[in-house]
Every structure is written in C-alpha cells, then in structure tokens.
PDB file of N, CA, C and O in Angstrom:
ATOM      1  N   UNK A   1       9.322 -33.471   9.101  1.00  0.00           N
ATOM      2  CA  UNK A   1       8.238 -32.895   9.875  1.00  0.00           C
ATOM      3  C   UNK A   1       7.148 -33.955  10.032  1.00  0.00           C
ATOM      4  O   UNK A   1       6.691 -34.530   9.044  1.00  0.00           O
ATOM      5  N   UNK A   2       6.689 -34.238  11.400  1.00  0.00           N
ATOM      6  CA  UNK A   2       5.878 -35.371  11.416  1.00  0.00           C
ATOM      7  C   UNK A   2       4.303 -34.710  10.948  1.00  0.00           C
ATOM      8  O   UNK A   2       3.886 -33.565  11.125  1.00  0.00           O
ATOM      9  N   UNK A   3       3.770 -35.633  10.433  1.00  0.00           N
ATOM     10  CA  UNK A   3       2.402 -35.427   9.953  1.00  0.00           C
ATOM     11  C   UNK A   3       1.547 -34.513  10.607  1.00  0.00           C
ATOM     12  O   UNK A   3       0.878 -33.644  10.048  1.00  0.00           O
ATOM     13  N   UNK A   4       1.618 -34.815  12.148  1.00  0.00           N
ATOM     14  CA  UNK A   4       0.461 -33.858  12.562  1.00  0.00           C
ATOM     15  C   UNK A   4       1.048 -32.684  12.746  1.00  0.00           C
ATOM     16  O   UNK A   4       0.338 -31.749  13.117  1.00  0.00           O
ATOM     17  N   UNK A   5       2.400 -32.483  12.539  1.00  0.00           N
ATOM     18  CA  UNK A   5       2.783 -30.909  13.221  1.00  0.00           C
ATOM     19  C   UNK A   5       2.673 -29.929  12.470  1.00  0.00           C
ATOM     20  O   UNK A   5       3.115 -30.086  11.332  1.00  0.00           O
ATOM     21  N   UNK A   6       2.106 -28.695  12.795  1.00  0.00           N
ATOM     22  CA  UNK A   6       0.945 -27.659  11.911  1.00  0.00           C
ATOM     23  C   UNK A   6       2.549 -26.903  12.004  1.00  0.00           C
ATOM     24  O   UNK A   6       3.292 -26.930  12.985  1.00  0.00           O
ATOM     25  N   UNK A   7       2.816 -26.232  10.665  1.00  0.00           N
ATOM     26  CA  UNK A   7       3.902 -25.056  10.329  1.00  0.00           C
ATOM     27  C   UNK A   7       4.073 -24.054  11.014  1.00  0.00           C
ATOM     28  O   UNK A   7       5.172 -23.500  10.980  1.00  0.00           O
ATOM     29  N   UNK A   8       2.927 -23.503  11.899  1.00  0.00           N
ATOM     30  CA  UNK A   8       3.546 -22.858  13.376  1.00  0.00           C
ATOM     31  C   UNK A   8       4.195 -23.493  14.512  1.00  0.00           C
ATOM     32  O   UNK A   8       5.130 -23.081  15.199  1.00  0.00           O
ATOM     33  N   UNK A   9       3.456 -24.689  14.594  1.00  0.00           N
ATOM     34  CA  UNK A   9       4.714 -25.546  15.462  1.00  0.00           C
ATOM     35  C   UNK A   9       5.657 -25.748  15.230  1.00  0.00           C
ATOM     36  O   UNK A   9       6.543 -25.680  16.082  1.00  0.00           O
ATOM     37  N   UNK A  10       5.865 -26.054  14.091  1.00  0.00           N
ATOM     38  CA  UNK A  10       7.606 -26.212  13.260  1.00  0.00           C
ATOM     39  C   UNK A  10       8.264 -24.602  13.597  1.00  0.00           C
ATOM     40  O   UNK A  10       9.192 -24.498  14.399  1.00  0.00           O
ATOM     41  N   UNK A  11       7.715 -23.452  12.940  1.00  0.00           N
ATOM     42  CA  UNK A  11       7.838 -22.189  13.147  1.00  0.00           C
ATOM     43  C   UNK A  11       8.344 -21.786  14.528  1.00  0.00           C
ATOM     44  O   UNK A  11       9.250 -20.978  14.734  1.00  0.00           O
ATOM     45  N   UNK A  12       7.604 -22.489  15.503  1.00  0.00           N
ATOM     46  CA  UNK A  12       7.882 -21.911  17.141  1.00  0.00           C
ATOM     47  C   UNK A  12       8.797 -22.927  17.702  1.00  0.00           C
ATOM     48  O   UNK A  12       9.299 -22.638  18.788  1.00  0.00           O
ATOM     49  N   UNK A  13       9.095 -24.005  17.196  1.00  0.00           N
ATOM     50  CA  UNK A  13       9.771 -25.040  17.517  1.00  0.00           C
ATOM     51  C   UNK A  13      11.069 -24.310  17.047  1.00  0.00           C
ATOM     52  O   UNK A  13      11.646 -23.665  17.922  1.00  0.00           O
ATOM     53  N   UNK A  14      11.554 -24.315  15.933  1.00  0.00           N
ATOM     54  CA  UNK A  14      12.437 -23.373  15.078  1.00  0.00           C
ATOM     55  C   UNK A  14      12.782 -22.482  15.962  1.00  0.00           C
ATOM     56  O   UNK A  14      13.471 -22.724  16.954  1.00  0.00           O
ATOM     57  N   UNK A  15      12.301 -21.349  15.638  1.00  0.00           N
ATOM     58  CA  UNK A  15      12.467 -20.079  16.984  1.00  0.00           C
ATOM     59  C   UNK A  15      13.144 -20.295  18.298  1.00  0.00           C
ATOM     60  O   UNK A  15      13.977 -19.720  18.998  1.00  0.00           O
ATOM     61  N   UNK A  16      12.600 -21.107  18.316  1.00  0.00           N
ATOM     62  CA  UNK A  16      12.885 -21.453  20.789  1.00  0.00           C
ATOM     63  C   UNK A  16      13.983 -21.984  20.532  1.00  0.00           C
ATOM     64  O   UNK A  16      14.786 -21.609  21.387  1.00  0.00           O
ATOM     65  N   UNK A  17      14.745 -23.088  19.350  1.00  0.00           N
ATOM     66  CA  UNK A  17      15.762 -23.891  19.525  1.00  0.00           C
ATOM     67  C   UNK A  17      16.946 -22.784  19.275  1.00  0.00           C
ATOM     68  O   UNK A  17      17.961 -22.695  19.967  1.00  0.00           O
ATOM     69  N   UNK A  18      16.546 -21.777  17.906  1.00  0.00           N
ATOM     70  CA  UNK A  18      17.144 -20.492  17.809  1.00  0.00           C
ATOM     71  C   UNK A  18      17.943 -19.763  19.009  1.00  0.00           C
ATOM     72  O   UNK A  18      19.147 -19.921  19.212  1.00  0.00           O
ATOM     73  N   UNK A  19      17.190 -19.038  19.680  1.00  0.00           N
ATOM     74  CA  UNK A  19      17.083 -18.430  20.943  1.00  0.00           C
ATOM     75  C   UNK A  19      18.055 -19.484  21.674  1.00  0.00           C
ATOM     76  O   UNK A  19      19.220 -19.298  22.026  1.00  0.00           O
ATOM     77  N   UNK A  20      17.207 -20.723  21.818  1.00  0.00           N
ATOM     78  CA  UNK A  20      18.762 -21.605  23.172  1.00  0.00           C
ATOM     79  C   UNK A  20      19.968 -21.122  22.359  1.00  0.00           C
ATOM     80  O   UNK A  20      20.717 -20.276  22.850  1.00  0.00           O
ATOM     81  N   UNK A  21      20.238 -21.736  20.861  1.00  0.00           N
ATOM     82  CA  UNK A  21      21.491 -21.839  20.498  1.00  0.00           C
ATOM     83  C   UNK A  21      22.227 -19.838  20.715  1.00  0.00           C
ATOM     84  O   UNK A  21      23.378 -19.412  20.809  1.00  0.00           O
ATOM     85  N   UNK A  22      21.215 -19.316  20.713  1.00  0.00           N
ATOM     86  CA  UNK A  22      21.699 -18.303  20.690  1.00  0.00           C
ATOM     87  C   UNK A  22      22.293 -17.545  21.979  1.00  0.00           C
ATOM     88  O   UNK A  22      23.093 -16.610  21.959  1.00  0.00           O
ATOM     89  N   UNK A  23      21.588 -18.303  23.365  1.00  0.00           N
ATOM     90  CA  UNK A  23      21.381 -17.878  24.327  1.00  0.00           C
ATOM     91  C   UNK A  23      22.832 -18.477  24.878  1.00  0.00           C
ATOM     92  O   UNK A  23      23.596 -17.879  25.636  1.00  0.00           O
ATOM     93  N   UNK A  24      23.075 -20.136  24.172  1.00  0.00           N
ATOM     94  CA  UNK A  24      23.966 -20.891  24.914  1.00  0.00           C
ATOM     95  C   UNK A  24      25.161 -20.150  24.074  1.00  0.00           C
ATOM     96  O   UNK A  24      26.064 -19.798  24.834  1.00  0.00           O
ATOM     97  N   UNK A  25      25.360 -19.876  22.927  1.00  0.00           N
ATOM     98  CA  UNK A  25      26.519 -19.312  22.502  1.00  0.00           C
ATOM     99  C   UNK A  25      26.986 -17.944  22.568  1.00  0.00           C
ATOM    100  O   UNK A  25      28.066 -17.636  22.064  1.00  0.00           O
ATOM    101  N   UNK A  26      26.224 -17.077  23.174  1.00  0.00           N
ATOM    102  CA  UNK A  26      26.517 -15.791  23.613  1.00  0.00           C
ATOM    103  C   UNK A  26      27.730 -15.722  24.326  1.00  0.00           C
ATOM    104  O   UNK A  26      28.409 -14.706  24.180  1.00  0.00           O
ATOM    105  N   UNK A  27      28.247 -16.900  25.304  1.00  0.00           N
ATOM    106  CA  UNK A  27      29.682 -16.781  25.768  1.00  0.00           C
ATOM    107  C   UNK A  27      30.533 -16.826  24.532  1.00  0.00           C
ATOM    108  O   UNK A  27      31.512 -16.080  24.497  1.00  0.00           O
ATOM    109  N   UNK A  28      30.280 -17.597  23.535  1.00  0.00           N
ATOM    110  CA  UNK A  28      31.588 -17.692  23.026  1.00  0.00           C
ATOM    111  C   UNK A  28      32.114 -16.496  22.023  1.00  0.00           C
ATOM    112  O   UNK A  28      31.427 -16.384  21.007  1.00  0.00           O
ATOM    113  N   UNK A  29      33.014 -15.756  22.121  1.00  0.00           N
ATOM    114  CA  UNK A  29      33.057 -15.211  20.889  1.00  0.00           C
ATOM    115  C   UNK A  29      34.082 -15.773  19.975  1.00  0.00           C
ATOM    116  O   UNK A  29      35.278 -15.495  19.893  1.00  0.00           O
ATOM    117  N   UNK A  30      33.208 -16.808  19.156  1.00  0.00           N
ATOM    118  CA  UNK A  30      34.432 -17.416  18.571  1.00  0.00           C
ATOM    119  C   UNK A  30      34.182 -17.838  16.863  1.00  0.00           C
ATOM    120  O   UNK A  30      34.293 -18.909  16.267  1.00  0.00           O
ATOM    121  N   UNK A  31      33.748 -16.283  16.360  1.00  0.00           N
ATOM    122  CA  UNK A  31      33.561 -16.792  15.585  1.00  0.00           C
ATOM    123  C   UNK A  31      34.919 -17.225  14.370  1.00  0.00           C
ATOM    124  O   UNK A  31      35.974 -16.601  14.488  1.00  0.00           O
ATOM    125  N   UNK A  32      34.826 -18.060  13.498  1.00  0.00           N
ATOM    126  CA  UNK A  32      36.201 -18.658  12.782  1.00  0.00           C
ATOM    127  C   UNK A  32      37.236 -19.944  13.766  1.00  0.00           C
ATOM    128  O   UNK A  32      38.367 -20.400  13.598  1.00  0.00           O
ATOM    129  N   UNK A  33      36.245 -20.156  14.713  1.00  0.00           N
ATOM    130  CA  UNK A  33      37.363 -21.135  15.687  1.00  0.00           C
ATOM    131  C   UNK A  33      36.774 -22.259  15.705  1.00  0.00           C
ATOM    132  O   UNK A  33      35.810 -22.520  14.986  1.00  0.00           O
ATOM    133  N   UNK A  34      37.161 -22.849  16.323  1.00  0.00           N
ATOM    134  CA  UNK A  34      37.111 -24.671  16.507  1.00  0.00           C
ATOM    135  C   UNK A  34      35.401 -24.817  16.318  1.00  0.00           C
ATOM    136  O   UNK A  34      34.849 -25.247  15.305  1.00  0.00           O
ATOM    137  N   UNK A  35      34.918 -24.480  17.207  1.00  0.00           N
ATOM    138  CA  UNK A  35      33.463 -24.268  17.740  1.00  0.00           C
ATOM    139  C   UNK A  35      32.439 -23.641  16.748  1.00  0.00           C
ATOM    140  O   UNK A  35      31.347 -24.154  16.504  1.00  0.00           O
ATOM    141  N   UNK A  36      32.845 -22.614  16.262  1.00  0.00           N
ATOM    142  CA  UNK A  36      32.549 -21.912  15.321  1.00  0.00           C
ATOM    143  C   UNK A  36      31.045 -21.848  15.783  1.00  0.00           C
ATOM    144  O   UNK A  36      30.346 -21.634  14.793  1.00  0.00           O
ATOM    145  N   UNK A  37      30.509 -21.927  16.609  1.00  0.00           N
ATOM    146  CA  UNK A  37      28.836 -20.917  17.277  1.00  0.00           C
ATOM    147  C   UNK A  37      28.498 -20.334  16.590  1.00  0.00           C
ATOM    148  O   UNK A  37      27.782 -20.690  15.654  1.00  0.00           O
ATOM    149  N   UNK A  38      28.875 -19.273  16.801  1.00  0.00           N
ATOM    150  CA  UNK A  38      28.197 -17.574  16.328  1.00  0.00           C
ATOM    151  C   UNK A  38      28.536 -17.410  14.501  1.00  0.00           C
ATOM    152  O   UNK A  38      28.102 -16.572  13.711  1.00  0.00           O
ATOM    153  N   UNK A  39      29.405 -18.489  14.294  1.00  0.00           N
ATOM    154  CA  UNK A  39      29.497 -18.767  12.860  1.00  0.00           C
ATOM    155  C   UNK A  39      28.289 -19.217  12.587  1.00  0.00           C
ATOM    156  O   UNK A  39      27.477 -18.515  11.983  1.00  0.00           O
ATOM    157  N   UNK A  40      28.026 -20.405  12.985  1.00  0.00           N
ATOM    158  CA  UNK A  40      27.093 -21.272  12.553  1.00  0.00           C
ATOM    159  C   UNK A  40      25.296 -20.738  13.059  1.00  0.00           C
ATOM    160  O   UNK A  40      24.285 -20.943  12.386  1.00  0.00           O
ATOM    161  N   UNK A  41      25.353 -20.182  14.128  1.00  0.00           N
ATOM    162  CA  UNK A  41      23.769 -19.424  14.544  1.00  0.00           C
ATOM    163  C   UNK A  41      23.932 -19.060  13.039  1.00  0.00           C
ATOM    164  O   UNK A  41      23.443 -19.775  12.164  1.00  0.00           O
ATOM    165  N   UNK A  42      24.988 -17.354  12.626  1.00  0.00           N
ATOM    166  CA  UNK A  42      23.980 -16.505  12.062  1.00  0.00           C
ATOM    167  C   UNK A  42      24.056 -17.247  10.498  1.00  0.00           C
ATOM    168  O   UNK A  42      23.441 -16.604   9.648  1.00  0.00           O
ATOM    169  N   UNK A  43      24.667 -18.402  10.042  1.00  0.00           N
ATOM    170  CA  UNK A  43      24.336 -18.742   9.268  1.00  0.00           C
ATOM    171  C   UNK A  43      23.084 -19.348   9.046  1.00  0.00           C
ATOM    172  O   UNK A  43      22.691 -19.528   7.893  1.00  0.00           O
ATOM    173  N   UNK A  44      22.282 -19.747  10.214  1.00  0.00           N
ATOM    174  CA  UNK A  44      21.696 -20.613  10.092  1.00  0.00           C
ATOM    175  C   UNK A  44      20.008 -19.577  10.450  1.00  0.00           C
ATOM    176  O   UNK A  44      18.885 -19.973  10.137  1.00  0.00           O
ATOM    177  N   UNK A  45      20.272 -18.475  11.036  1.00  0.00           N
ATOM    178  CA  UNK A  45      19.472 -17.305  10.674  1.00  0.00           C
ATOM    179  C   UNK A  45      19.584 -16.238   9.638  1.00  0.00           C
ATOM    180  O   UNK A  45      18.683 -15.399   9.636  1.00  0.00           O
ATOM    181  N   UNK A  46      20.372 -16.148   8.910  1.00  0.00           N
ATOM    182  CA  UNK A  46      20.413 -15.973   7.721  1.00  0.00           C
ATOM    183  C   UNK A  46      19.948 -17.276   6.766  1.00  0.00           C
ATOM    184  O   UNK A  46      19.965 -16.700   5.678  1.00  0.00           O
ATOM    185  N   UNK A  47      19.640 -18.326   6.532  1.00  0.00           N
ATOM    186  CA  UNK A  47      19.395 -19.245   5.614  1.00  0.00           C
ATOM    187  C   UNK A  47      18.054 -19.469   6.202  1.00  0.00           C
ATOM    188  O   UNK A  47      17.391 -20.250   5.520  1.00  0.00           O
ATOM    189  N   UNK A  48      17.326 -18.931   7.477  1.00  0.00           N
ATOM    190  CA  UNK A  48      15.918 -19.082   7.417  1.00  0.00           C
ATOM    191  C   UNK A  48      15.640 -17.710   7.402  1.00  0.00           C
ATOM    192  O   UNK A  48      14.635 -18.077   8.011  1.00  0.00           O
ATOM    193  N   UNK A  49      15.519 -16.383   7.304  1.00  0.00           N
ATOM    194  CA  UNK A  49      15.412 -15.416   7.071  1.00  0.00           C
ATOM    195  C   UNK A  49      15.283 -15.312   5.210  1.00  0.00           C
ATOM    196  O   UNK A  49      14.436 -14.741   4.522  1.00  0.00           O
ATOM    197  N   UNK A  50      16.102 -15.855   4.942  1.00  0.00           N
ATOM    198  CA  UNK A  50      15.565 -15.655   3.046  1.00  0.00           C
ATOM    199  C   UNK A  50      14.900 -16.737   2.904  1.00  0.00           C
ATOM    200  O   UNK A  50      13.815 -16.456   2.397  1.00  0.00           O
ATOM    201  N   UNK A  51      15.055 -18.371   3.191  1.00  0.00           N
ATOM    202  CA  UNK A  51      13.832 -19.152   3.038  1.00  0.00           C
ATOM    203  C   UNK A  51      12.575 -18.398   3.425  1.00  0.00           C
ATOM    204  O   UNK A  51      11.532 -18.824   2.929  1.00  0.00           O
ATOM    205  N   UNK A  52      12.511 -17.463   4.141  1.00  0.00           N
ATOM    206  CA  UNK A  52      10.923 -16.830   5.045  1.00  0.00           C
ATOM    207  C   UNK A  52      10.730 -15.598   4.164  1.00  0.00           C
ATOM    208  O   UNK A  52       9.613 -15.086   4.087  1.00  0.00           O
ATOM    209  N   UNK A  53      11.928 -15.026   3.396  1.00  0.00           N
ATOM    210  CA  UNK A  53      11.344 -14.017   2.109  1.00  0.00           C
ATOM    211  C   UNK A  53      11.420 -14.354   1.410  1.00  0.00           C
ATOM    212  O   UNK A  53      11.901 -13.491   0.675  1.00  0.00           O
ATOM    213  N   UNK A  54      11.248 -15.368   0.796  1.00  0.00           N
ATOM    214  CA  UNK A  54      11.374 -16.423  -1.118  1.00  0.00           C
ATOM    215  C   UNK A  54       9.814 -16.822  -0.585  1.00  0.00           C
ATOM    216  O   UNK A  54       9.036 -16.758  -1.537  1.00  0.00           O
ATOM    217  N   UNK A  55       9.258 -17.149   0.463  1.00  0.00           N
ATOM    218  CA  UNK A  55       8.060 -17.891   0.378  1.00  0.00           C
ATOM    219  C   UNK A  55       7.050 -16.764   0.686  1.00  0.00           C
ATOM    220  O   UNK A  55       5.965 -16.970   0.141  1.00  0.00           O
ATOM    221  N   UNK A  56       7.119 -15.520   1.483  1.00  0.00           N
ATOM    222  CA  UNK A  56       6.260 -14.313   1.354  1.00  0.00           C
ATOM    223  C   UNK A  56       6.310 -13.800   0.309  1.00  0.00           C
ATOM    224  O   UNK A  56       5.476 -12.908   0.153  1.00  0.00           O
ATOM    225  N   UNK A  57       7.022 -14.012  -0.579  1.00  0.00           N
ATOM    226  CA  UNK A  57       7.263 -13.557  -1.600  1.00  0.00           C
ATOM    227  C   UNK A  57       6.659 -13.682  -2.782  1.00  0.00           C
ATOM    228  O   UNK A  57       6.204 -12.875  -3.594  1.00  0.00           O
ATOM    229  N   UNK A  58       6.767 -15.272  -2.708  1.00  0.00           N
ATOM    230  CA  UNK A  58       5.873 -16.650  -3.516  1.00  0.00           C
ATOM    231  C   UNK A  58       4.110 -16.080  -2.745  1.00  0.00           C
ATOM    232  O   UNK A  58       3.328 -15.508  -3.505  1.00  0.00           O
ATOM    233  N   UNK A  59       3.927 -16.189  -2.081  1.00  0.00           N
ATOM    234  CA  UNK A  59       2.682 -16.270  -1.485  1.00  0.00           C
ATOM    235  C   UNK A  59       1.927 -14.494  -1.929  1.00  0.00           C
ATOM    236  O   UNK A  59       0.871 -14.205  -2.492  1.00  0.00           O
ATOM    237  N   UNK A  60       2.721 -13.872  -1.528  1.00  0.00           N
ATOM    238  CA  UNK A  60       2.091 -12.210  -2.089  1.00  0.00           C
ATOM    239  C   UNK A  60       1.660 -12.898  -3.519  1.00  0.00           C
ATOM    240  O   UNK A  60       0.513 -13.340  -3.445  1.00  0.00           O
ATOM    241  N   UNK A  61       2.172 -13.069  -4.584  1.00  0.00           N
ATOM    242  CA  UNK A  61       2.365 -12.892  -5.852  1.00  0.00           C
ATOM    243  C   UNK A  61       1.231 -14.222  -6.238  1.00  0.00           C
ATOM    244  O   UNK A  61       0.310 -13.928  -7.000  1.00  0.00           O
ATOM    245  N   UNK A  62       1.300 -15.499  -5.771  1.00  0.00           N
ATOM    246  CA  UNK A  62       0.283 -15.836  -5.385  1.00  0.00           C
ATOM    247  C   UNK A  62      -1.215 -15.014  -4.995  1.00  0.00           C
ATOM    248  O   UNK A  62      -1.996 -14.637  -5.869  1.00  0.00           O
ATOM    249  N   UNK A  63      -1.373 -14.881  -3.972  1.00  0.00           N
ATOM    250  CA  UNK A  63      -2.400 -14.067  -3.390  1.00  0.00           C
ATOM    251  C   UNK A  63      -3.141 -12.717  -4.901  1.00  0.00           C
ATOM    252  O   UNK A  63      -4.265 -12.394  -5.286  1.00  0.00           O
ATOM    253  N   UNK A  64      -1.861 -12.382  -5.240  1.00  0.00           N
ATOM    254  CA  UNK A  64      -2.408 -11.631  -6.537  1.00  0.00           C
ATOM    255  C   UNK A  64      -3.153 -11.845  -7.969  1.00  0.00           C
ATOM    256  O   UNK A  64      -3.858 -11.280  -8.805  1.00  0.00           O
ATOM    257  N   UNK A  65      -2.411 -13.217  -7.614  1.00  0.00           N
ATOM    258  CA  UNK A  65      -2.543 -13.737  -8.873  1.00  0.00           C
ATOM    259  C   UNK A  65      -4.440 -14.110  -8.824  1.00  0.00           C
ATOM    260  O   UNK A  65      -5.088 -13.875  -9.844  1.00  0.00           O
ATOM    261  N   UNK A  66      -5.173 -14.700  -7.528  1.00  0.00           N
ATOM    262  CA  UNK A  66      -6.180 -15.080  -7.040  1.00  0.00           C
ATOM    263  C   UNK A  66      -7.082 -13.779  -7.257  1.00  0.00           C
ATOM    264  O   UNK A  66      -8.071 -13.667  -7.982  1.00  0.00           O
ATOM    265  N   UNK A  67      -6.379 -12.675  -6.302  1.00  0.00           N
ATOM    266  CA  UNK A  67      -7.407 -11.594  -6.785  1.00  0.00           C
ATOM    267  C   UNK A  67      -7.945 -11.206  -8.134  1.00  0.00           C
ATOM    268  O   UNK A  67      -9.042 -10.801  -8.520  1.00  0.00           O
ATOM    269  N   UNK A  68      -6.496 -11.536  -8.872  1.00  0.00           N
ATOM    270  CA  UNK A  68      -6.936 -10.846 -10.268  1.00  0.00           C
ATOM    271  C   UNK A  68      -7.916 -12.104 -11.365  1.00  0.00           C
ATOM    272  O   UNK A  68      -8.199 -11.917 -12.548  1.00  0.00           O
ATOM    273  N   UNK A  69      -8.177 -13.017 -10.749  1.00  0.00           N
ATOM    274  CA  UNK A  69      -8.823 -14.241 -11.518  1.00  0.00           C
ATOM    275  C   UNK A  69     -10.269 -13.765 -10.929  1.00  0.00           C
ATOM    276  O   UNK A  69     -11.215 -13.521 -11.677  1.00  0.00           O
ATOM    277  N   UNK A  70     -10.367 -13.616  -8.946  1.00  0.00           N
ATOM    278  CA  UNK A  70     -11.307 -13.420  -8.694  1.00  0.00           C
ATOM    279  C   UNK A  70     -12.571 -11.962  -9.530  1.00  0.00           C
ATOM    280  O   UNK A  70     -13.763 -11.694  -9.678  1.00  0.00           O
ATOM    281  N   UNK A  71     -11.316 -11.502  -9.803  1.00  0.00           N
ATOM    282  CA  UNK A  71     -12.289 -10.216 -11.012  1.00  0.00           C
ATOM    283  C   UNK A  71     -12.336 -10.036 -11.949  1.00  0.00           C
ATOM    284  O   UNK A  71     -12.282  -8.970 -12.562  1.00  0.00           O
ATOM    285  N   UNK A  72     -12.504 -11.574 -12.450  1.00  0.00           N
ATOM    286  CA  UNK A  72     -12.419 -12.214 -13.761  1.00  0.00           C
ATOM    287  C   UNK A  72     -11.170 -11.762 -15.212  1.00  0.00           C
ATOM    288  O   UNK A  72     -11.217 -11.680 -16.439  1.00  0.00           O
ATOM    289  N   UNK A  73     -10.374 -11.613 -14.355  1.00  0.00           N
ATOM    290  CA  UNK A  73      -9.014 -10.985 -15.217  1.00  0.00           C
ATOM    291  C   UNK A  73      -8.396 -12.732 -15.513  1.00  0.00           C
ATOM    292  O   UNK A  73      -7.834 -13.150 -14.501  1.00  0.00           O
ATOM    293  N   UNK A  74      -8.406 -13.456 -16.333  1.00  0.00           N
ATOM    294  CA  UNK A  74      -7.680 -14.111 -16.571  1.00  0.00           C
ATOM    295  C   UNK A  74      -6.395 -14.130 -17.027  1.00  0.00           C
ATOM    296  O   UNK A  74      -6.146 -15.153 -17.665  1.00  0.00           O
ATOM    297  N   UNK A  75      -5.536 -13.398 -16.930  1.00  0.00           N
ATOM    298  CA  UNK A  75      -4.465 -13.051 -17.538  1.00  0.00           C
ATOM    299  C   UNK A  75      -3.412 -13.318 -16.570  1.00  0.00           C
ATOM    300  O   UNK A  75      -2.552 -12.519 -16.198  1.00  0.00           O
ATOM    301  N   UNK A  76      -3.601 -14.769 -16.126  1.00  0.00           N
ATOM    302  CA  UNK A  76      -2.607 -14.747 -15.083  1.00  0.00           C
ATOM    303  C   UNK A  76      -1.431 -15.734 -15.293  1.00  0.00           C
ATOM    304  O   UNK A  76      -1.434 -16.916 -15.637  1.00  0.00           O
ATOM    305  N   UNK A  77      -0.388 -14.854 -14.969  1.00  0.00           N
ATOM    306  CA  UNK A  77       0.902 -16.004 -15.382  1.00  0.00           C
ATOM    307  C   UNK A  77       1.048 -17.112 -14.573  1.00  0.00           C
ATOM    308  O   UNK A  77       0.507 -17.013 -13.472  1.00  0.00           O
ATOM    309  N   UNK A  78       1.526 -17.955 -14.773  1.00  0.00           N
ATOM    310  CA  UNK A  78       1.911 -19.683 -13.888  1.00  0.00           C
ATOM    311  C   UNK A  78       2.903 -19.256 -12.748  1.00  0.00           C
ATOM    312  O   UNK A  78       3.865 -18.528 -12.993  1.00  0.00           O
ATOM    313  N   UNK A  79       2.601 -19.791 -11.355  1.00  0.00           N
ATOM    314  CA  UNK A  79       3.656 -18.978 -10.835  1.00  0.00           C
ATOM    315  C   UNK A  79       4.852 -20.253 -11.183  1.00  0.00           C
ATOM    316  O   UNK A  79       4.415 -21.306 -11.647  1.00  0.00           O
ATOM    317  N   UNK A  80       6.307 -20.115 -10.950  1.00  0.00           N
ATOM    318  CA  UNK A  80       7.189 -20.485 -11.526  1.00  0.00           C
ATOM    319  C   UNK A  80       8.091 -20.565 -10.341  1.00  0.00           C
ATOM    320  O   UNK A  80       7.945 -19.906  -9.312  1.00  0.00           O
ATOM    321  N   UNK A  81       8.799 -21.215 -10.519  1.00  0.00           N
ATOM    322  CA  UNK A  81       9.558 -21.684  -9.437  1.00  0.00           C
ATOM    323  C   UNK A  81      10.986 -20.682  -9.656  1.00  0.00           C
ATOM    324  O   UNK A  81      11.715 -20.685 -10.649  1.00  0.00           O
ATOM    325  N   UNK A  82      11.132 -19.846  -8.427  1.00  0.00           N
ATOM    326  CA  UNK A  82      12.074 -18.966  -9.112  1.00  0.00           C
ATOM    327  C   UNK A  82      12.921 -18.864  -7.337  1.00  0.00           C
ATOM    328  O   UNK A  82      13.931 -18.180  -7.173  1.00  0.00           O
TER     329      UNK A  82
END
C-alpha cells in the first residue's frame, strides 16, 4: 500500500476490482475447472469478509477497553493478538 493511500482508498479500490472480477466471471460457471473464477472470487471474498470481522472485532474490544480507562476503571486487559 503506497504511503499516501488512506484505508478507504485501499477499501474502495478493493471493492470496484471485486465487482469487475465478479462482473467479468459471471459467464463462467466453472467452478472446480481450469479457470476456476467463481472458485477463486468467493475465496477471495470470503478471506476479506473475516479479515473485516477479526479487525471490527479487535477495534469494538479496543474501543471498550478506552471507555472503561476513560472512567477511570483501570482494569483493563492487553489486547492480544488473537
């Protein structure tokens, strides 16, 4: 990712290339064949679909962790790489 490009650009960049591949492989139905398209799309929307719930995920629990410091609850666990 080049330096200046802000994570919605990556995000919408992502998306639109999505959509072509999705748009251009709609002829084929082939999935398990040479080509393997519609193999490879929904793998590849499935493997950003849980990258995008491991990090809302991370970020909620995060976000909690902030509130509960902000009201002077120190009792906050490390978040952890999970």
């Amino acid at each position: 990712m080049p330096n200046d490009q802000t994570l919605n650009d990556l995000a919408v960049e992502t998306l639109t290339c999505l959509k072509e591949a999705q748009n251009a492989g709609a002829k084929y139905n082939d999935f398990g064949s040479v080509l393997g398209v519609r193999d490879e799309i929904e793998l590849i929307e499935s493997e950003l679909r849980d990258s995008l719930n491991r990090a809302g995920l991370r970020l909620s629990r995060l976000c909690y962790r902030i509130r509960k410091w902000e009201k002077n609850d120190r009792e906050v666990a490390l978040l952890t790489n999970r």
